[in-house]
Every structure is written in structure tokens, then in C-alpha cells.
PyMOL Python script that loads the backbone (N, CA, C, O; Angstrom):
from pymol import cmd

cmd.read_pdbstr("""\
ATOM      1  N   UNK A   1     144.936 141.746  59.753  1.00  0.00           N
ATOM      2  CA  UNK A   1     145.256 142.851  60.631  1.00  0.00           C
ATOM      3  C   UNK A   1     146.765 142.873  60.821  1.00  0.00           C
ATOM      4  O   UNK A   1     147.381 141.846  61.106  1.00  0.00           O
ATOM      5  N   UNK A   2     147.348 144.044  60.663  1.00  0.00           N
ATOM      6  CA  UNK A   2     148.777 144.243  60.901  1.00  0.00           C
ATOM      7  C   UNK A   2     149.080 143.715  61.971  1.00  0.00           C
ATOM      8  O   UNK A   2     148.096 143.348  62.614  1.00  0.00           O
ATOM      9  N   UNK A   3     150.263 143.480  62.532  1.00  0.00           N
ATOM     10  CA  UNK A   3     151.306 143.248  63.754  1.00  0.00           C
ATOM     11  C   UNK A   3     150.804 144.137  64.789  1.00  0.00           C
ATOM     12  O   UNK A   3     150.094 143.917  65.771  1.00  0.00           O
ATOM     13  N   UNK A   4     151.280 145.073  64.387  1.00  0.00           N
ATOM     14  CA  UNK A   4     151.019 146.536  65.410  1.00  0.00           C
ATOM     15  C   UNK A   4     150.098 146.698  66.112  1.00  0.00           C
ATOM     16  O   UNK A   4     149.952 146.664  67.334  1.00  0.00           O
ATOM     17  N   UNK A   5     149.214 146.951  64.973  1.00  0.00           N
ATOM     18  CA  UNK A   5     147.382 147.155  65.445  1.00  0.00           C
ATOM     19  C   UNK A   5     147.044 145.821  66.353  1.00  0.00           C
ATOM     20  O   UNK A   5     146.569 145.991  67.476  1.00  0.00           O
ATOM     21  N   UNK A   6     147.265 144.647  65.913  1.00  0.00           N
ATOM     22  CA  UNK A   6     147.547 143.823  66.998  1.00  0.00           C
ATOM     23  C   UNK A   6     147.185 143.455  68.049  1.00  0.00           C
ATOM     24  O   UNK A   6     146.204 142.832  68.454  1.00  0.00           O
ATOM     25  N   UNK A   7     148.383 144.047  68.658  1.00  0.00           N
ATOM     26  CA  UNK A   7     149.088 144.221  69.972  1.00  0.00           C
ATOM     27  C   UNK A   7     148.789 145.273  70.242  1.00  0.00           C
ATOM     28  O   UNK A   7     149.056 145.456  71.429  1.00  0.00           O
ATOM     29  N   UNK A   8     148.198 146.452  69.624  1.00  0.00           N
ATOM     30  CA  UNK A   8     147.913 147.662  70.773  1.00  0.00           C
ATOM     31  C   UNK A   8     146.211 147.485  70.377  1.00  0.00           C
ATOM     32  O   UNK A   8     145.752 148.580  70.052  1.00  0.00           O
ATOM     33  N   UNK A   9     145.390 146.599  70.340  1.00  0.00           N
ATOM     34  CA  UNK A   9     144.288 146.290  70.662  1.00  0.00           C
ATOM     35  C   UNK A   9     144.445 145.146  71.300  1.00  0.00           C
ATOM     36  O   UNK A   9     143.314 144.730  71.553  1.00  0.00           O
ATOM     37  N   UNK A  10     145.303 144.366  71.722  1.00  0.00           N
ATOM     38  CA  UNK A  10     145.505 143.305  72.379  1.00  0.00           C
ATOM     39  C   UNK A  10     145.716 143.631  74.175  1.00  0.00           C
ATOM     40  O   UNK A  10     145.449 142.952  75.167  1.00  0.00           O
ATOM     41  N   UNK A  11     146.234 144.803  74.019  1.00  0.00           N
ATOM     42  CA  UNK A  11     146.629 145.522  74.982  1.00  0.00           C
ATOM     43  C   UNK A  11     145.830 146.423  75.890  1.00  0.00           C
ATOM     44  O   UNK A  11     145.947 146.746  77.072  1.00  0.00           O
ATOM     45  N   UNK A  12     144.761 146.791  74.683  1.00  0.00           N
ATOM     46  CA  UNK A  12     143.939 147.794  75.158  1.00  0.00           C
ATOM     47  C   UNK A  12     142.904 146.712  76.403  1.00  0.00           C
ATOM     48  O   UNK A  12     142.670 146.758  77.611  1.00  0.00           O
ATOM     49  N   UNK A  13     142.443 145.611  74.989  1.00  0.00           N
ATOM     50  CA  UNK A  13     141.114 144.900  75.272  1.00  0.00           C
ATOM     51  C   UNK A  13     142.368 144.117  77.153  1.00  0.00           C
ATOM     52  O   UNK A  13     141.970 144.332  78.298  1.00  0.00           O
ATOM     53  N   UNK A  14     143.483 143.458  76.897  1.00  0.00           N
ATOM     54  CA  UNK A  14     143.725 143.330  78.851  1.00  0.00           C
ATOM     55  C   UNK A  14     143.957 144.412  79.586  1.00  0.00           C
ATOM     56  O   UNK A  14     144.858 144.351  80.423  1.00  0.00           O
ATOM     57  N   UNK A  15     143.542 145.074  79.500  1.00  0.00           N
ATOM     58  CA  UNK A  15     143.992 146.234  80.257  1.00  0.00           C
ATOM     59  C   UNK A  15     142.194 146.737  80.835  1.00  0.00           C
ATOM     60  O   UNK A  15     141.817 147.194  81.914  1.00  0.00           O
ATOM     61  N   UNK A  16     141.500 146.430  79.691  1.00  0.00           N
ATOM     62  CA  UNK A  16     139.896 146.871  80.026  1.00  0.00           C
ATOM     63  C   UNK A  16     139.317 145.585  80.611  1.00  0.00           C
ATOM     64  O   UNK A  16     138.328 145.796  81.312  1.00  0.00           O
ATOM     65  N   UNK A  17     139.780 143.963  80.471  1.00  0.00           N
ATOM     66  CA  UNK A  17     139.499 143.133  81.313  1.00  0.00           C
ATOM     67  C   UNK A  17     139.947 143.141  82.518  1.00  0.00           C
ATOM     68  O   UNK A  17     139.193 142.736  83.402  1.00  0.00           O
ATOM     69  N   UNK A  18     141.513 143.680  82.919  1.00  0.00           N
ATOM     70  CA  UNK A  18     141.378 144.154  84.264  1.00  0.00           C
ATOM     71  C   UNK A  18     140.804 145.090  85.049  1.00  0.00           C
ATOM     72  O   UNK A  18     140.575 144.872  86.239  1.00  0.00           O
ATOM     73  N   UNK A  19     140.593 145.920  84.612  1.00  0.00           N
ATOM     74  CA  UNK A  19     139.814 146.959  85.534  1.00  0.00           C
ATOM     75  C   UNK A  19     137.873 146.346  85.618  1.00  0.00           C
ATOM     76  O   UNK A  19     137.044 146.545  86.505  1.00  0.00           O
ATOM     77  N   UNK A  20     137.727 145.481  84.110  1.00  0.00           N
ATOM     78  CA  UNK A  20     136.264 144.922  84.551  1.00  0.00           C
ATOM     79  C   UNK A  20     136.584 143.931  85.902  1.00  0.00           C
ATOM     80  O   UNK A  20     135.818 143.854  86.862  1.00  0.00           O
ATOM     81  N   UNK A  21     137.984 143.125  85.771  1.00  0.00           N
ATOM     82  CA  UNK A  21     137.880 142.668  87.180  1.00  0.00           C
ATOM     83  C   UNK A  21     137.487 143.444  88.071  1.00  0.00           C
ATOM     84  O   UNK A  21     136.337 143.582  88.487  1.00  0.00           O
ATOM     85  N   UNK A  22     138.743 144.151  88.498  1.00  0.00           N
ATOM     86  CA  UNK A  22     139.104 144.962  89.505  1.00  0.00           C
ATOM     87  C   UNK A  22     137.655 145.975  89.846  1.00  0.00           C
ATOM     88  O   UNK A  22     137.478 146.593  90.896  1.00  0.00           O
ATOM     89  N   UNK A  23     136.754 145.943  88.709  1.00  0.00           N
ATOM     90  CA  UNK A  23     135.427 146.813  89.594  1.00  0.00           C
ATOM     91  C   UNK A  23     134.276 146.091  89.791  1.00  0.00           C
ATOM     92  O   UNK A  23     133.443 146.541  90.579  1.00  0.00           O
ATOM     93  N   UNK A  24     134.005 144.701  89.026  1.00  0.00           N
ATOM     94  CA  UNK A  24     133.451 143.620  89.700  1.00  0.00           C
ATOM     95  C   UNK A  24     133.955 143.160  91.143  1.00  0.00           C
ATOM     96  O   UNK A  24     133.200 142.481  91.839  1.00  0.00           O
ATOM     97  N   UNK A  25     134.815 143.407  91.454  1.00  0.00           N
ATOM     98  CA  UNK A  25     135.906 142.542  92.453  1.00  0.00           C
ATOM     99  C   UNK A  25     135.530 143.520  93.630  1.00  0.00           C
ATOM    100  O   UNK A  25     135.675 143.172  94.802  1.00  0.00           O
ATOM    101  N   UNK A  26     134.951 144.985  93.206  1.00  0.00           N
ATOM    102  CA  UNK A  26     134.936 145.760  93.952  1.00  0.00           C
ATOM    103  C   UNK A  26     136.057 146.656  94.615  1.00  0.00           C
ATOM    104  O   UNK A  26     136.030 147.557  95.454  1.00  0.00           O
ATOM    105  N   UNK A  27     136.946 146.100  93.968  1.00  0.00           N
ATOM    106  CA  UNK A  27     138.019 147.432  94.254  1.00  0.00           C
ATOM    107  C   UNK A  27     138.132 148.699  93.508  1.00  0.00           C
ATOM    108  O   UNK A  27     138.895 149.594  93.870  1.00  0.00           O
ATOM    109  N   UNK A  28     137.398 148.776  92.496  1.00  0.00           N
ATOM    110  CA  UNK A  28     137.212 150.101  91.869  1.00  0.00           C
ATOM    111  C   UNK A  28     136.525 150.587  91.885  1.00  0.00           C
ATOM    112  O   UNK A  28     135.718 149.894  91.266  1.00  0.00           O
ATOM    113  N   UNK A  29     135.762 151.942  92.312  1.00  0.00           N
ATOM    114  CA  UNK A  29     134.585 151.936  92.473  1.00  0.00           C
ATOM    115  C   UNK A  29     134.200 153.227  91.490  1.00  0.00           C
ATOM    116  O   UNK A  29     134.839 153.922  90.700  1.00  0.00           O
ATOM    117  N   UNK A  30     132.780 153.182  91.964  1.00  0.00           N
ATOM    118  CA  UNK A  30     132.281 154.411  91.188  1.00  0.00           C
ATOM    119  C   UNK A  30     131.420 153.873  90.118  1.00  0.00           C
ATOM    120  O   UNK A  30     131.124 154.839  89.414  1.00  0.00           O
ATOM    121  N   UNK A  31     131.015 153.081  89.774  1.00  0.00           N
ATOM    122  CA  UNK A  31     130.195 152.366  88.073  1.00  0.00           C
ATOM    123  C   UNK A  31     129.513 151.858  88.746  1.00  0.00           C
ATOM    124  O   UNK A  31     129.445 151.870  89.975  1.00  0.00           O
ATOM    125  N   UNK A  32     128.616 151.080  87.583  1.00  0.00           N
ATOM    126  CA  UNK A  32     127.383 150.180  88.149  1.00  0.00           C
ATOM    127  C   UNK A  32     128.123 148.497  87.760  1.00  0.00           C
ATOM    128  O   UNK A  32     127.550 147.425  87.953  1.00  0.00           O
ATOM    129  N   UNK A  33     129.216 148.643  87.306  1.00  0.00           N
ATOM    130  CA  UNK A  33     129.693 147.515  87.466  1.00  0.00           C
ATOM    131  C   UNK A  33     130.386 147.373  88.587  1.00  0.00           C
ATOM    132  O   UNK A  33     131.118 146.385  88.658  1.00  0.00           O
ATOM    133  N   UNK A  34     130.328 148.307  89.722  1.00  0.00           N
ATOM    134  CA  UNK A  34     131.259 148.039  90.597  1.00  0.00           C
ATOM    135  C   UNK A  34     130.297 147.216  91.592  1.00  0.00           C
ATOM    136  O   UNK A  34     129.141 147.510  91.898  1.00  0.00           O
ATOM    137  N   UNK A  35     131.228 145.865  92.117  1.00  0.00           N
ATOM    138  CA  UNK A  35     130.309 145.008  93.236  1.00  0.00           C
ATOM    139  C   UNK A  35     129.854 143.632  92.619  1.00  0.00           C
ATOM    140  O   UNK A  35     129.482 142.657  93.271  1.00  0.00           O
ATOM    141  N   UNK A  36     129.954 143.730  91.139  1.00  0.00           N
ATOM    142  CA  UNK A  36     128.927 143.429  90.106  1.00  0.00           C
ATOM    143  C   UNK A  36     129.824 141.343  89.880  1.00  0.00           C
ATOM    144  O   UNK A  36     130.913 141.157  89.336  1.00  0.00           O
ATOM    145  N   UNK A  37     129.087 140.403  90.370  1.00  0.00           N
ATOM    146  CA  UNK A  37     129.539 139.375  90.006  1.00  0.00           C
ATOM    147  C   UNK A  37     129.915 139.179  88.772  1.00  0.00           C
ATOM    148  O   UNK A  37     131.092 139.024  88.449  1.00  0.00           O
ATOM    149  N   UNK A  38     128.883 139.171  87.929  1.00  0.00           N
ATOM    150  CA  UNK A  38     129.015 139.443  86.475  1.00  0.00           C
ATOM    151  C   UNK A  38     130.413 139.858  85.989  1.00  0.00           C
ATOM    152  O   UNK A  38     131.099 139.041  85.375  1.00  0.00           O
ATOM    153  N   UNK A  39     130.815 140.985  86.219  1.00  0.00           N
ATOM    154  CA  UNK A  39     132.199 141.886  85.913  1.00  0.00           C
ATOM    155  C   UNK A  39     133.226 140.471  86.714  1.00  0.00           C
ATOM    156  O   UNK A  39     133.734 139.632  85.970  1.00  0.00           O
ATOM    157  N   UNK A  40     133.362 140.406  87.809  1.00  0.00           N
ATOM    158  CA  UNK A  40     134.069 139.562  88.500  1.00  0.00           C
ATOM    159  C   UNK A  40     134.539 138.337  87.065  1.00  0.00           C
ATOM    160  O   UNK A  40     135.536 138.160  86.366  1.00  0.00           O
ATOM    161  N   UNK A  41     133.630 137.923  87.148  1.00  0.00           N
ATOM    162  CA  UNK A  41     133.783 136.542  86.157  1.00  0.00           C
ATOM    163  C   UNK A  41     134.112 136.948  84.470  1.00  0.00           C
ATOM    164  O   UNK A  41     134.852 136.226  83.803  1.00  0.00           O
ATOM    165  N   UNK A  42     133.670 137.792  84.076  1.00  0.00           N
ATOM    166  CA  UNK A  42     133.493 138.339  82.448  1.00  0.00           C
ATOM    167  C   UNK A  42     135.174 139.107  82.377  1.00  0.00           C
ATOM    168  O   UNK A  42     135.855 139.028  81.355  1.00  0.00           O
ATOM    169  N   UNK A  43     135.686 139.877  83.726  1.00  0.00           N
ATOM    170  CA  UNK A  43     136.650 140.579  83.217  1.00  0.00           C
ATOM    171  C   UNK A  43     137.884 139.712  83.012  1.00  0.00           C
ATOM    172  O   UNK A  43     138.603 139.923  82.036  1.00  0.00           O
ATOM    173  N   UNK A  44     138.201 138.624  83.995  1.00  0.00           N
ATOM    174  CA  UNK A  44     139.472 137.990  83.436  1.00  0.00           C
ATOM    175  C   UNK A  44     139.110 137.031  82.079  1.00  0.00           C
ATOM    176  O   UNK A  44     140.112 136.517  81.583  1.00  0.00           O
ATOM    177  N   UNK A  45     137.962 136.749  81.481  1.00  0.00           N
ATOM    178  CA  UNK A  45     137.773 136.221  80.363  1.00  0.00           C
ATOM    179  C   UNK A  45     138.167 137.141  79.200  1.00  0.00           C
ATOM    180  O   UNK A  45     138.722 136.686  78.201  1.00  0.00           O
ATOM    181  N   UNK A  46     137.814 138.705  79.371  1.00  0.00           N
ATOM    182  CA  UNK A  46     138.180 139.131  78.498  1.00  0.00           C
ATOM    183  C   UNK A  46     139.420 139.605  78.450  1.00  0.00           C
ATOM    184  O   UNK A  46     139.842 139.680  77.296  1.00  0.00           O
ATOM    185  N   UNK A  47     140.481 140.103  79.631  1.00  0.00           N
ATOM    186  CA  UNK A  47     141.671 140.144  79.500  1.00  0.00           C
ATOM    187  C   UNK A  47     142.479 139.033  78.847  1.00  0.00           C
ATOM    188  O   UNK A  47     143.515 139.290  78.235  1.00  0.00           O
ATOM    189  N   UNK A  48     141.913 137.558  79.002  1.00  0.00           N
ATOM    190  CA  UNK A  48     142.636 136.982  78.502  1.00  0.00           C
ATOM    191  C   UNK A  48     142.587 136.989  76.840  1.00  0.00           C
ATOM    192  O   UNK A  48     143.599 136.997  76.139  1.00  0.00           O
ATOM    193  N   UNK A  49     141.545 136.987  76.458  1.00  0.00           N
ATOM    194  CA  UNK A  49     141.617 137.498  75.071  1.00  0.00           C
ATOM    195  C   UNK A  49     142.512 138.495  74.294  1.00  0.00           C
ATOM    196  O   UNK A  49     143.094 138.409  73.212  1.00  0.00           O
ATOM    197  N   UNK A  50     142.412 139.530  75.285  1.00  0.00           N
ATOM    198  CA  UNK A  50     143.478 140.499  74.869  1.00  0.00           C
ATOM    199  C   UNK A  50     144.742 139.734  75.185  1.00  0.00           C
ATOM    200  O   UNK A  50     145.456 139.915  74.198  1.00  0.00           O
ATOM    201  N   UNK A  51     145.402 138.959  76.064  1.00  0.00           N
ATOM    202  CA  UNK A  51     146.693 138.739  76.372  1.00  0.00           C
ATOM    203  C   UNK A  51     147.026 137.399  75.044  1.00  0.00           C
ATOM    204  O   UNK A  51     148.161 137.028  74.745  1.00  0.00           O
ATOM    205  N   UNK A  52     145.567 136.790  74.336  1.00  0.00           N
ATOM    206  CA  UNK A  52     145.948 135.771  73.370  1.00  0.00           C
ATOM    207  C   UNK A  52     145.995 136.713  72.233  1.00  0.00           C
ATOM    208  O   UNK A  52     146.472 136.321  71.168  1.00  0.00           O
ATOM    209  N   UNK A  53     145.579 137.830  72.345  1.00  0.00           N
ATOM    210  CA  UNK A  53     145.402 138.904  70.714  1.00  0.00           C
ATOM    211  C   UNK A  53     147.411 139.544  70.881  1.00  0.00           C
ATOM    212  O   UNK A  53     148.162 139.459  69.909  1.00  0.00           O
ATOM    213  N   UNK A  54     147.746 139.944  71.846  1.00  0.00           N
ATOM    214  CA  UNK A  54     149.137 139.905  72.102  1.00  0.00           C
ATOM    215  C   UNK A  54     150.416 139.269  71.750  1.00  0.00           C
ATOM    216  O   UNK A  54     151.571 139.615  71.502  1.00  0.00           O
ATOM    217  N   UNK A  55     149.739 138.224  71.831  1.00  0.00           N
ATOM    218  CA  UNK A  55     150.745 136.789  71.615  1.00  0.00           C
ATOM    219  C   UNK A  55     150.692 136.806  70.231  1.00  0.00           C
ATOM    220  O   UNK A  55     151.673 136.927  69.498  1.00  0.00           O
ATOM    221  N   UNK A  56     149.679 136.699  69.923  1.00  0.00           N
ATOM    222  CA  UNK A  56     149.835 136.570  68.195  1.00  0.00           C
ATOM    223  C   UNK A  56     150.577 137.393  67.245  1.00  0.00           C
ATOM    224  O   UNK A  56     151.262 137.146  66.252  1.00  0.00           O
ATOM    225  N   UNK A  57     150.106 138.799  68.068  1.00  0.00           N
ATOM    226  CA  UNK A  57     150.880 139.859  67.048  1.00  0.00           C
ATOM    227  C   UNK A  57     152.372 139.441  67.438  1.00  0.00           C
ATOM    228  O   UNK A  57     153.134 139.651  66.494  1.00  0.00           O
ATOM    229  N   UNK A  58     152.941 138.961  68.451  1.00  0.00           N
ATOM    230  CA  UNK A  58     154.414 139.032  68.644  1.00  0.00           C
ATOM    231  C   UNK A  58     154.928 138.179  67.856  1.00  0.00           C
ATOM    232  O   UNK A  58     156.040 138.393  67.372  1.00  0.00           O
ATOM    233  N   UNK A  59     153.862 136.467  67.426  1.00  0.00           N
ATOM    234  CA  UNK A  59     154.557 135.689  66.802  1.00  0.00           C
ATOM    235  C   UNK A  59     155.018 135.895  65.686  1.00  0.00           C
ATOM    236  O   UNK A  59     154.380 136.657  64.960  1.00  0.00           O
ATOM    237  N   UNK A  60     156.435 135.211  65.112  1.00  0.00           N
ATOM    238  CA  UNK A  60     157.150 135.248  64.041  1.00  0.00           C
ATOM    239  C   UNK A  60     156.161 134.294  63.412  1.00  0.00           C
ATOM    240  O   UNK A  60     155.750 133.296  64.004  1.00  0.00           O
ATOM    241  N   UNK A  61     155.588 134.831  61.503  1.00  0.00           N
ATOM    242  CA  UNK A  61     155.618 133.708  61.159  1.00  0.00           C
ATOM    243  C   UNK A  61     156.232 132.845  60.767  1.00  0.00           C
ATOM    244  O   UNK A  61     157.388 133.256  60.662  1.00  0.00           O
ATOM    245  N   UNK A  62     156.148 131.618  60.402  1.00  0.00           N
ATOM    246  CA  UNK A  62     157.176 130.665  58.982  1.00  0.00           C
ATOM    247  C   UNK A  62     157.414 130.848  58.026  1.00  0.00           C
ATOM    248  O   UNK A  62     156.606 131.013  57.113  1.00  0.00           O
ATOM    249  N   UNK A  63     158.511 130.874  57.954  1.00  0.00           N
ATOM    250  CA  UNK A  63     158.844 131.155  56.325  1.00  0.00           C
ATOM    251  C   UNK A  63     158.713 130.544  55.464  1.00  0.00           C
ATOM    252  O   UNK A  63     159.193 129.484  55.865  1.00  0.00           O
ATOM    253  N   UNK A  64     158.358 130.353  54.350  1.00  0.00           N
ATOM    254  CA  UNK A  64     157.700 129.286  53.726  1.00  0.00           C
ATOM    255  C   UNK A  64     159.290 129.076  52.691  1.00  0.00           C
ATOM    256  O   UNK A  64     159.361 128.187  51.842  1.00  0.00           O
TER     257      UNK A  64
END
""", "prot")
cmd.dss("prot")
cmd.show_as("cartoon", "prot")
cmd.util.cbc("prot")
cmd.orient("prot")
């Protein structure tokens, strides 16, 4: 996978683990995930994924 593509799926996927927080957590409302323990616990797992899919695209590799 390119650099680019990356980081703007790296970006997407923390950006959709915060708001699964934030409507597990119950501050967002309106869904059936809102309230939802489940979401609570699942959304910062998956933001962090996105924030390790991030990192990668930024790294330089080695030059061989």
C-alpha cells in the first residue's frame, strides 16, 4: 500500500475510533451505539490502530 493511502486510511480509521468512543462514552448521541459499553472499550482500540496505520505511512524507509 502506498504512503498516502496510508495515512489517509490511518486517519480515517482514528478519527472513526473516536467518535466510537465518544458515542459509547455517551457523549454523542443519536445511534444505538450511543451509551453502549461495548463502543466505550472497542473505540479507543480501534483509533489506535489507525494512529499505528499513521505512523507507518510517515516512516522513512532504509536505504539499503
Amino acid at each position: 500500500m502506498s504512503k498516502p493511502v496510508l495515512i489517509i486510511v490511518g486517519v480515517v480509521v482514528a478519527l472513526l475510533g473516536l467518535l466510537f468512543t465518544l458515542q459509547g462514552l455517551g457523549v454523542v448521541g443519536g445511534s444505538a451505539m450511543s451509551g453502549s459499553t461495548l463502543w466505550a472499550v472497542l473505540g479507543p482500540i480501534i483509533a489506535i490502530v489507525g494512529i499505528v496505520l499513521v505512523v507507518l505511512g510517515l516512516r522513512k524507509r532504509p536505504t539499503p
